[in-house]
C-alpha positions in Angstrom: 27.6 -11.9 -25.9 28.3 -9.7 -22.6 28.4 -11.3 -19.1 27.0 -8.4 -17.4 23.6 -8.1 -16.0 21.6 -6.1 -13.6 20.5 -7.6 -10.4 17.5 -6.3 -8.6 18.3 -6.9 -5.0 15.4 -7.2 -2.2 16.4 -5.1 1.2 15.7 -5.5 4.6 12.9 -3.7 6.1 14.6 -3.1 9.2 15.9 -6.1 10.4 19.7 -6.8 8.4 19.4 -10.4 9.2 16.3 -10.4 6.8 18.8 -10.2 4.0 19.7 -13.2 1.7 22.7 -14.6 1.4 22.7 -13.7 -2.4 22.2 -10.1 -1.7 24.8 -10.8 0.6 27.1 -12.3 -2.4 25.8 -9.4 -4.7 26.7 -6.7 -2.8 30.2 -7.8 -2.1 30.5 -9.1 -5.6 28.6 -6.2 -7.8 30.9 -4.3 -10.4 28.4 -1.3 -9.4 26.0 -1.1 -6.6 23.0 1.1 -7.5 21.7 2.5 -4.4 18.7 4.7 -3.8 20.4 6.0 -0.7 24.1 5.7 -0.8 24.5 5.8 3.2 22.3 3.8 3.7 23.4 0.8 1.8 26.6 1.5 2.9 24.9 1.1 6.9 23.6 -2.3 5.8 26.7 -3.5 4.2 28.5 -2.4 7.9 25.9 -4.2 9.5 26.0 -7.2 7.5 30.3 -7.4 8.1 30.8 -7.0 4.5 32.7 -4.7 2.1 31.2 -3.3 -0.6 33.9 -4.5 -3.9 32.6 -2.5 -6.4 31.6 1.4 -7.2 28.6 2.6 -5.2 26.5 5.2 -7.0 23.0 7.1 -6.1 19.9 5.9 -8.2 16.8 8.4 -6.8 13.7 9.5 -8.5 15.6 12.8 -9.6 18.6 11.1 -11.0 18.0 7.9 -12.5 16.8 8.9 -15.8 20.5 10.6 -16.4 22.1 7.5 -14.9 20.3 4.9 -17.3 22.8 5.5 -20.4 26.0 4.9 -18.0 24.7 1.7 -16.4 23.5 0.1 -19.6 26.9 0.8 -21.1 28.9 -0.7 -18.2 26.4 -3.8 -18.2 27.0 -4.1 -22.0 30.5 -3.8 -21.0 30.2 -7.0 -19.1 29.8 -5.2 -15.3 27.5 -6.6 -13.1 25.1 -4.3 -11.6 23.2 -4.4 -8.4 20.3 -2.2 -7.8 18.6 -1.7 -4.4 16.2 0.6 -2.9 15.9 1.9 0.6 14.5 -1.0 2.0 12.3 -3.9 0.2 12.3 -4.6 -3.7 13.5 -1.9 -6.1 10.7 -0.6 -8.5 8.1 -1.2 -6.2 7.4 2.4 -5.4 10.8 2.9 -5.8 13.4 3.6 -8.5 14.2 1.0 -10.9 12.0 0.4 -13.6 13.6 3.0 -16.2 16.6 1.0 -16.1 15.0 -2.4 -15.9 13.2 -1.3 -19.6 15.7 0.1 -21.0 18.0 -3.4 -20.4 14.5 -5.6 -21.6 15.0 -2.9 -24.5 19.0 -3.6 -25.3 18.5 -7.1 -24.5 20.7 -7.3 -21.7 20.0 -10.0 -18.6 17.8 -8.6 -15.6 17.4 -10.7 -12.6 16.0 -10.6 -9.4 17.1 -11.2 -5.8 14.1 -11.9 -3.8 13.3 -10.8 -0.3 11.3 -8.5 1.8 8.6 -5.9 0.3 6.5 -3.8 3.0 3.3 -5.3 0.3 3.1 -8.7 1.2 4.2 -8.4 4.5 1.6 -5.8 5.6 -0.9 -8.2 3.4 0.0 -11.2 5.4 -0.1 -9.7 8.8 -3.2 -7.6 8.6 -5.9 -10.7 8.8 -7.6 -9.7 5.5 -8.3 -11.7 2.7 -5.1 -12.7 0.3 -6.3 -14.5 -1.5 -6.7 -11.7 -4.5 -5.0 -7.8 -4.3 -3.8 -4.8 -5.5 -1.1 -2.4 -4.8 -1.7 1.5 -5.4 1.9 2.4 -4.6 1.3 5.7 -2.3 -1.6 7.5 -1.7 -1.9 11.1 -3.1 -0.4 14.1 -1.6 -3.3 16.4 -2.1 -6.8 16.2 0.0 -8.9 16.6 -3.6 -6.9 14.5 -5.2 -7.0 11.9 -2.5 -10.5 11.3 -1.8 -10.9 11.2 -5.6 -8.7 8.0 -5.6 -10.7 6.7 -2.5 -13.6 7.1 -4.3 -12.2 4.5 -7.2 -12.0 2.1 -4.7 -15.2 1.9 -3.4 -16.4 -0.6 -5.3 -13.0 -2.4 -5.6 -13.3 -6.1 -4.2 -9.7 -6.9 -3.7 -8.1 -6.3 -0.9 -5.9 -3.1 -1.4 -2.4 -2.4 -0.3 -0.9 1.4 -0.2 1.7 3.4 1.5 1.2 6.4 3.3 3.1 9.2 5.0 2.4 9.3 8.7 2.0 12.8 8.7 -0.7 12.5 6.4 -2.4 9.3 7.4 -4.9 10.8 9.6 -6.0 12.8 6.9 -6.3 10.0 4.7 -8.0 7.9 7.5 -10.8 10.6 7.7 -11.0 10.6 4.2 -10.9 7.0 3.8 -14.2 7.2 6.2 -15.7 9.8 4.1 -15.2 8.0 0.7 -15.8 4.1 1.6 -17.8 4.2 5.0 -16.2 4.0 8.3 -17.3 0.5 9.1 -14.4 -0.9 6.4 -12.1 -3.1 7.8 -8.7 -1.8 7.7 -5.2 -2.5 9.1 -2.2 0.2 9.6 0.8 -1.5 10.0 3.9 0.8 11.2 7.6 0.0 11.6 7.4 -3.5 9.7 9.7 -5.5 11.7 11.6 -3.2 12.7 11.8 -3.0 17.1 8.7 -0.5 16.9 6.9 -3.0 14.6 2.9 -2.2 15.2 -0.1 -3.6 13.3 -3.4 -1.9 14.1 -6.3 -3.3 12.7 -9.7 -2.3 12.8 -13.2 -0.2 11.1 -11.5 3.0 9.2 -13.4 4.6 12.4 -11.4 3.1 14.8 -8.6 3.5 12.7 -9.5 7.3 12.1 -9.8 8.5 15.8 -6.3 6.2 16.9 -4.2 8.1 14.3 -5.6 11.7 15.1 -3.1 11.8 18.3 -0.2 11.7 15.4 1.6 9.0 13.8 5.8 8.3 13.0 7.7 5.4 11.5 7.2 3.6 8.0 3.5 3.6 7.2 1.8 0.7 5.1 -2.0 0.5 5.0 -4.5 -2.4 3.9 -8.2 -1.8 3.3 -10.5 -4.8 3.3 -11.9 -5.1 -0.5 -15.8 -4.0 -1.1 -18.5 -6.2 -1.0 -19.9 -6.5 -4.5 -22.3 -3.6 -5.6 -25.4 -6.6 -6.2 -25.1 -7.7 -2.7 -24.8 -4.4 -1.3 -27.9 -3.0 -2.9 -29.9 -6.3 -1.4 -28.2 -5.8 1.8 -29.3 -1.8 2.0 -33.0 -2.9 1.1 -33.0 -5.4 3.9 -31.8 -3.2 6.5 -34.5 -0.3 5.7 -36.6 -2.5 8.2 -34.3 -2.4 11.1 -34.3 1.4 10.7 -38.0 1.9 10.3 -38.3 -0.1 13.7 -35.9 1.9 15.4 -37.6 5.0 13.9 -40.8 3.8 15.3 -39.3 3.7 18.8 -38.8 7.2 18.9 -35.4 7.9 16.9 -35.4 10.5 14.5 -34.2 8.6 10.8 -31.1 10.0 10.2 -29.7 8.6 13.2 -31.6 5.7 13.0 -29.3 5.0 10.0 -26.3 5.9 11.3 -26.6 3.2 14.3 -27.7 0.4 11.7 -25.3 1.0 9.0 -22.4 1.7 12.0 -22.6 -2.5 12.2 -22.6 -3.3 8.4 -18.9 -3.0 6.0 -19.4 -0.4 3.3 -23.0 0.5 4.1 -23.0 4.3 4.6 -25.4 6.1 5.9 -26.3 8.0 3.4 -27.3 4.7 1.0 -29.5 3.9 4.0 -31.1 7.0 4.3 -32.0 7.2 0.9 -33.2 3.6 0.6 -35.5 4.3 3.6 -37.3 7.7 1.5 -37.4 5.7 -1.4 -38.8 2.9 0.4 -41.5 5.3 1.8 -42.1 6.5 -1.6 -42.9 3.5 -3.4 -45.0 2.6 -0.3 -47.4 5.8 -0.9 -47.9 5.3 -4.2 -51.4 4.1 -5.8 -51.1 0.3 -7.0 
């Protein structure tokens, strides 16, 4: 039976002294550290004071399917390999998982070094609910595409956690508004503990209109979860009163809704708009 294994070793973020003292062990140890970025686990082993014992190779996107083969063999061979990603844990929206099967697959040991992951750290810092949530790795690239996926998370009650690019997260913010209703509760956190670390938290509005001016640095984002559709239908019924009022003061409907549903998560005004016609309609009709 081989003594190898493959080690899935958590990052640091930002901050080197975030890293465990058995990544610490692993990456001086390691028969073959697995690196999505060579350099830059060669900069964290510098930082850290350590030397790297064994033979550092690149494991990207691009590559990592060609790589499987050779790493399996040298685990089977009884080398111990260490994989690690830029910064958090491997697989997570980053390379990994290829090898990870294909070792379940040949029955070979897989373990994991735990640590930091921009998922749970954005999650615990952005003052939503935790209790229940989902990761959507990263939002897509393309503005169609991307307001489709939005649009599957309307009705989604778990809090949701996804990374973005910051030269796309305005668009995504505007889109986010467009798709779920600006009043959402959202938080961007940017730079996770790293010395430009910033959590912004907010309505997809607010959020919208802060990251028009531009955004830069690692981008995590976590979007309250929906309020369930039976609720929200009761809640959109009641507030047709509050619009009719206002529209009885003198404020043409359309606007009327807009200022009702601006205070209410996931009501849009639309929904309220057509709640107050079909309110009127059932009104005119003969009993």
């Amino acid at each position: 039976m081989t003594t190898g294994r493959l080690l899935l070793g958590a990052t640091p973020l930002g901050q080197p002294a975030d890293a465990s003292p058995r990544l610490i062990e692993a990456l001086a140890g390691a028969d073959v550290v697995a690196a999505e970025d060579t350099r830059r686990v060669r900069n964290l082993a510098k930082a850290l004071d350590i030397t790297i014992g064994g033979r550092v190779l690149s494991l990207f996107d691009r590559v990592e399917t060609t790589r499987v083969a050779t790493l399996i063999e040298a685990i089977s061979s009884g080398a111990t390999v260490l994989v690690v990603s830029d910064a958090g844990m491997p697989i997570i929206s980053d390379p990994g998982y290829r090898l990870v099967t294909a070792c379940i697959e040949a029955g070979l040991p897989v373990q994991c070094l735990p640590g930091p992951s921009a998922v749970t750290t954005a999650l615990v810092v952005s003052g939503l609910p935790a209790e229940k949530f989902c990761f959507e790795g990263f939002a897509p690239r393309k503005g169609s595409a991307r307001r489709t996926w939005l649009a599957g998370l309307a009705d989604e009650r778990r809090t949701c956690v996804f990374f973005e690019s910051p030269r796309r997260l305005a668009a995504c913010l505007r889109d986010a508004v467009e798709q779920l209703g600006g009043a959402r509760q959202a938080a961007v956190c940017r730079e996770l503990t790293k010395v430009h670390e910033e959590v912004v938290r907010g309505s997809l509005d607010e959020l919208a209109a802060w990251a028009a001016g531009g955004v830069l640095g690692e981008v995590t984002v976590v979007l309250a979860g929906a309020t369930p559709r039976a609720d929200l239908s009761t809640l959109v019924t009641d507030l047709v009163a509050e619009v009719e009022n206002l529209v009885a003061g003198g404020i043409r409907v359309k606007d009327a809704c807009s200022h009702v549903a601006a205070g209410y998560p996931d009501v849009r005004p639309r929904q309220l708009y057509e709640a107050v016609l079909k309110s009127r309609r059932d009104a005119e009709e003969p009993d």
